[in-house]
N, C-alpha and C positions, 0 to 999 in steps of 0.2 A: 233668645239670648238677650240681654239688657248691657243695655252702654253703662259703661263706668259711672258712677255719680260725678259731674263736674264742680268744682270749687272756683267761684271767681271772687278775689279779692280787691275790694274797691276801697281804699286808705284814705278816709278824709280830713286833710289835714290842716284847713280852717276851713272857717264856712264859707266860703268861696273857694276853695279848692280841695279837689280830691284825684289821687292818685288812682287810675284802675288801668283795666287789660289794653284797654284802647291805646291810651295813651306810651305805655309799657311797649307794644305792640307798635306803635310808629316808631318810636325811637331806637327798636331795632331796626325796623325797615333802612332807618336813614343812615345807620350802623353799616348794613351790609350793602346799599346802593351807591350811597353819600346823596343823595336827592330824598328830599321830601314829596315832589311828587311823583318819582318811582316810589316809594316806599309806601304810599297812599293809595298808589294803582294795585300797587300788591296784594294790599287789604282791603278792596275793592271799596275804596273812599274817595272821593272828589280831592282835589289840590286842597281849594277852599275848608274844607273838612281838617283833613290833615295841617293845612298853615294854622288854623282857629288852634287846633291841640296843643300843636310848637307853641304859638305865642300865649297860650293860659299857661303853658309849661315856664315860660322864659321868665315871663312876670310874676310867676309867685315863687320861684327860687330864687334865693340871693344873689345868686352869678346865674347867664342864659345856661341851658342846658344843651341847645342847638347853637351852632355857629354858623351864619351861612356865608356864602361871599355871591356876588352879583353874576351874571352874564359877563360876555363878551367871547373875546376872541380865546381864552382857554376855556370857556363856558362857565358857569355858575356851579354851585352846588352848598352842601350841609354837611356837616358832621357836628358830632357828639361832642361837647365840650369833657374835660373832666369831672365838672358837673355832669354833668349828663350820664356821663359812664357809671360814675358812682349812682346817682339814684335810680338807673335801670338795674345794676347789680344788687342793690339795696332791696328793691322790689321785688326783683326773681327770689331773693332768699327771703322774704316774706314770705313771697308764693310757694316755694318747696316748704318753711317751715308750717305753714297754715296746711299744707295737704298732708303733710306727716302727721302733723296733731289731730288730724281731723280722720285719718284714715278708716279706722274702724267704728267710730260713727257713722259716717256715708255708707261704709260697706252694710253692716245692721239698717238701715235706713232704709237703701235698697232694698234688701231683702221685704221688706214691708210693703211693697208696691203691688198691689193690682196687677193683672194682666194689660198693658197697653200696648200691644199688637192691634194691626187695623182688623185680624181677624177675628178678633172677638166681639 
């Protein structure tokens, strides 16, 4: 049995920055947790790792796309700005449209592959 063909879309949108899964993929995390490094643990990434993403995110959008606020006694945390929300939504329908167009290509594609079971 063969795994689906995967489609990963990496949007680069100047030459210093590019949009992909990763990135896409934190900013959900910090969606559903409001922490960057829950969301980072989640995708088994360092803090370090995950802050780096936020802050290439924040500095190449025109408004941050993460908001965070500090420690203390209600504790710290992150959320989504409405930047943020929109170019994660922006993204996902990239990603669903690039696997719709691409679907029956990948699938033919597939079909073209060698046997690559460890048993053979």
């Amino acid at each position: 049995m063969r795994d689906e063909p995967v489609l990963r879309l990496r949007v680069k949108l100047s030459a210093d920055f590019a949009m992909g899964p990763g990135k896409a993929d934190i900013l959900d995390g910090i969606a559903r947790t409001g922490s960057i490094s829950a969301a980072g643990r989640a995708l088994g990434m360092s803090y370090r790792r995950a802050w780096s993403l936020v802050e290439a995110m924040n500095a190449a959008f025109a408004a941050p796309v993460v908001e965070t606020s500090r420690g203390g006694a209600e504790g710290g945390g992150a959320r989504l700005s409405d930047t943020g929300e929109a170019v994660l939504a922006l993204y996902r329908r990239m990603q669903e449209e690039a696997l719709a167009a691409t679907e029956g290509s990948r699938a033919d594609m597939a079909t073209m592959l060698g046997d690559l079971s460890d048993d053979a």
